[in-house]
C-alpha positions in Angstrom: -44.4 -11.5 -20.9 -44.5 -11.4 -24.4 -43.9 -14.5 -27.1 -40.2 -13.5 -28.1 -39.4 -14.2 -24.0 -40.8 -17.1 -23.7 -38.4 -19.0 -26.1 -35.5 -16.6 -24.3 -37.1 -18.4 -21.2 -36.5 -21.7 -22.6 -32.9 -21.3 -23.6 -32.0 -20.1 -20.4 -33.8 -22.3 -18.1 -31.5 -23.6 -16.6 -29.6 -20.2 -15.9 -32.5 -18.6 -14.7 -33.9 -21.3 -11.9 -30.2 -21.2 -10.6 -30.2 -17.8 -9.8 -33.4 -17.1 -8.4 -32.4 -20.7 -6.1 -29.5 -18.4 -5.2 -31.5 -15.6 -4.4 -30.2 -14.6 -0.6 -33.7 -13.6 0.4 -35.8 -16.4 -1.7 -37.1 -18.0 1.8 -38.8 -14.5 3.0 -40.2 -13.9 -0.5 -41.7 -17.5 -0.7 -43.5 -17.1 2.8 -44.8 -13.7 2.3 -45.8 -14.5 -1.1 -47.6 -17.7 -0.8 -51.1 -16.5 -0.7 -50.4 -15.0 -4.2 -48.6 -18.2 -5.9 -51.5 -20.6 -4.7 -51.6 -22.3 -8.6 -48.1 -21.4 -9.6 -44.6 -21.6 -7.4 -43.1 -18.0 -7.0 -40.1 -19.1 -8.1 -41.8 -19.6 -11.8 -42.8 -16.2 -11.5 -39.7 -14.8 -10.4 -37.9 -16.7 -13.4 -40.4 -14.9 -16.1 -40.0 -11.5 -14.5 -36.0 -11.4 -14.6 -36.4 -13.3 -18.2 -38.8 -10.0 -19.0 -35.9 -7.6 -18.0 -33.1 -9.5 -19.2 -34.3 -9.9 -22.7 -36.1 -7.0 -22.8 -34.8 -4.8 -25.9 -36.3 -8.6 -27.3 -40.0 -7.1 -29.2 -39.8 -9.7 -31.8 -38.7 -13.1 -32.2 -36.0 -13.5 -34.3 -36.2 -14.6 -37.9 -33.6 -16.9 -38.2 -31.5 -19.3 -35.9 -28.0 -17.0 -35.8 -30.4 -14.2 -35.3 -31.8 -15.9 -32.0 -28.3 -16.7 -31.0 -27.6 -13.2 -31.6 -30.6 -11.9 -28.9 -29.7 -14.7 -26.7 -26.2 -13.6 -25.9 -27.1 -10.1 -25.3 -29.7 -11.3 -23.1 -27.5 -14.0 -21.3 -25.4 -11.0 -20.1 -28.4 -9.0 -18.4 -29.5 -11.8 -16.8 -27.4 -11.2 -13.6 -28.3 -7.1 -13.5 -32.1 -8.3 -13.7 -31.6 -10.6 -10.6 -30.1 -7.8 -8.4 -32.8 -5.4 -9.8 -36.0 -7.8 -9.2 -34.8 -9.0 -6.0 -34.6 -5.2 -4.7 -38.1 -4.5 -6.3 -39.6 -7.7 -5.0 -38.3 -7.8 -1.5 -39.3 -4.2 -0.9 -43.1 -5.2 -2.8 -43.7 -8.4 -0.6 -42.5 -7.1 2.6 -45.0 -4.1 1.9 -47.7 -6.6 1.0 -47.1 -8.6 4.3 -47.3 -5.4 6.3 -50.6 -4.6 4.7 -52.2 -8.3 5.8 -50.7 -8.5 9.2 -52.5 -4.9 9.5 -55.6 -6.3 7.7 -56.1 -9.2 10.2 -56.0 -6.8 13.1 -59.9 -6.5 14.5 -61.6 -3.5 13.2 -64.9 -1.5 14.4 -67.7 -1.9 12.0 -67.6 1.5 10.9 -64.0 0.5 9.1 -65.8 -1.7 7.1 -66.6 0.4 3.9 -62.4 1.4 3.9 -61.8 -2.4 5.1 -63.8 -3.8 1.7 -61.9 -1.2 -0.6 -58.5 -1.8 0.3 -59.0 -5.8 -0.3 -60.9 -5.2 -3.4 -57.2 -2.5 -4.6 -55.1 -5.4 -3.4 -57.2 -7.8 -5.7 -56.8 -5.8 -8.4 -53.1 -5.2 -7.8 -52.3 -8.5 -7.0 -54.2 -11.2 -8.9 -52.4 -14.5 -9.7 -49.5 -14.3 -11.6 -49.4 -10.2 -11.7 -45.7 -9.8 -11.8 -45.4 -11.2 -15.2 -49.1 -9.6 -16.1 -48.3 -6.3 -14.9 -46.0 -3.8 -17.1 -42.9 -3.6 -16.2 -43.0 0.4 -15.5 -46.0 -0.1 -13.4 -44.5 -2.6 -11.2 -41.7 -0.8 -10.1 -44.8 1.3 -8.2 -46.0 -1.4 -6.4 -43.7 -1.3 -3.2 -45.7 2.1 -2.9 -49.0 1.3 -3.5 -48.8 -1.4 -0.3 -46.9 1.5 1.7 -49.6 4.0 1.0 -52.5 1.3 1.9 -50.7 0.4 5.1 -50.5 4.5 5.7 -54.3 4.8 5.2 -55.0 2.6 7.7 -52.9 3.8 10.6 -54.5 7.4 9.9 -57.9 5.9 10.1 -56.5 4.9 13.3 -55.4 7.7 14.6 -57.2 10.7 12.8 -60.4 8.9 12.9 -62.6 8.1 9.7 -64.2 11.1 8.2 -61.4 12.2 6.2 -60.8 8.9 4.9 -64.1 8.2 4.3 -64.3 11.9 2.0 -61.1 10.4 0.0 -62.8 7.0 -0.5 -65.8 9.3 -2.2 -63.7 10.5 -4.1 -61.4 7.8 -5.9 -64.8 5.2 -5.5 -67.0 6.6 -8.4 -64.4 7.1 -10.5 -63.0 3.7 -9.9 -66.5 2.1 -10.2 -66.3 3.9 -14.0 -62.7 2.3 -14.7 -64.0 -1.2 -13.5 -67.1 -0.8 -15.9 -65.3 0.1 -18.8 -62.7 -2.4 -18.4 -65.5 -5.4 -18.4 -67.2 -3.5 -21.6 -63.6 -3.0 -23.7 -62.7 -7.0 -22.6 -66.5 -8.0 -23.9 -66.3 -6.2 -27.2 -62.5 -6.6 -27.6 -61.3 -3.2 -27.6 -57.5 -2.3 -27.1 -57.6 1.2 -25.9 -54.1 2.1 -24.1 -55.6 5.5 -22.6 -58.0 3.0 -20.1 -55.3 1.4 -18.4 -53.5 5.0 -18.3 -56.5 6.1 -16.5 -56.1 3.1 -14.0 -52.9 3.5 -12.9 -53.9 7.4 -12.5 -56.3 5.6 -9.8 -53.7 3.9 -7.8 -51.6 7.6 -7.7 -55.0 9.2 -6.7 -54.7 6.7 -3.9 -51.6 7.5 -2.7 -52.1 11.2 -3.1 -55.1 11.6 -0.8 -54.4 8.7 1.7 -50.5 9.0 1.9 -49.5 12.1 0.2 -46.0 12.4 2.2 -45.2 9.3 -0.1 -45.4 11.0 -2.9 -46.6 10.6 -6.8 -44.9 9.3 -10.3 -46.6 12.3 -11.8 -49.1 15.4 -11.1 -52.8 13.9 -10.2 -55.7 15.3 -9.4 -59.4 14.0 -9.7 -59.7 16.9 -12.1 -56.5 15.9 -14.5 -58.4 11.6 -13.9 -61.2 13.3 -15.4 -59.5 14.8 -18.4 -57.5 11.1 -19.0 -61.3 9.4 -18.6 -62.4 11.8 -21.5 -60.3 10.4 -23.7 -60.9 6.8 -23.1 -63.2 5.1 -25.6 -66.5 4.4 -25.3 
């Protein structure tokens, strides 16, 4: 969430906690969501993620007083769309996410291991503390698939047994090993390089497309077309 949003958040606090309080489905949200909101309440979150959409057309922070009024109003009047958008997109993400754990805490053979430790180290990625005000809005809309797709995998490792999985996982693993690597080098050394997290979220599409390709992509992928976006990254 950026700086301009924050003071939006401010203004409008009061407007903001009342609706998410109102929220029809906030009690199935909270308990599906509480091992992701173990340092901040859910309800904060959810009050910084409708602010985001609400006040979005909001890049800069106004320069004057009447100017902030200005932005205020026109966000005021989104605020209500937001709540009926976020509650649809976070419903549909958490009940996926509870889904994936319930199948998760199922016992497993060892030789589910290696797909066992991947899926857990995606969700971590996916899912750290505070992601749905961290992660772009576009991306987030995703997420309800993402969860799907993982919960796909793991009932076709179940039935079609693990060989086929295990040749997907070899191929998304290297080049996700690459993005990680990069990522800790551009965060050392500073670097702001949009085509990196381009090539991540062409990661999570891999995913789906080779472990649950009847849910479909948000664009063409293919390990060849991750390996042209990677070219581009910087080094």
């Amino acid at each position: 969430m950026n700086e301009a949003v924050d003071f939006y958040v401010l203004a409008e606090n009061r407007e903001l906690k009342t609706q998410v309080r109102w929220l029809p489905q906030l009690p199935r949200i909270r308990l599906y969501a509480a091992p992701l909101a173990k340092s901040r309440d859910i309800e904060d979150q959810l009050i910084d993620l409708i602010a985001a959409r609400a006040f979005y057309t909001t890049g800069e922070i106004p320069r004057d007083a009447d100017g902030f009024e200005a932005q205020r109003l026109i966000g005021k009047k989104h605020i209500l769309p937001a709540v009926q958008e976020t509650t649809k997109l976070i419903a549909a993400l958490f009940d996926a996410y509870h889904d994936v754990r319930l199948a998760l805490e199922q016992p497993r053979p060892p030789t589910w291991q290696y797909a066992l430790d991947d899926i857990r180290e995606q969700l971590a990625a996916l899912l750290p503390e505070n992601f749905m005000a961290a992660t772009p809005q576009d991306r987030l809309e995703h997420f309800p698939r993402y969860l799907k797709a993982i919960s796909l995998r793991l009932k076709k490792i179940a039935t079609s047994g693990l060989p086929r999985d295990r040749a997907s996982h070899d191929v998304v693993a290297p080049r996700w090993q690459a993005y990680r690597e990069r990522a800790e080098d551009h965060r050392k050394r500073r670097i702001d390089d949009p085509e990196l997290p381009e090539f991540r979220w062409m990661v999570e599409e891999l995913r789906v497309s080779l472990f649950a390709q009847e849910l479909g992509t948000s664009q063409p992928v293919s390990p060849q077309r991750l390996d042209k976006q990677w070219a581009k990254v910087r080094i």
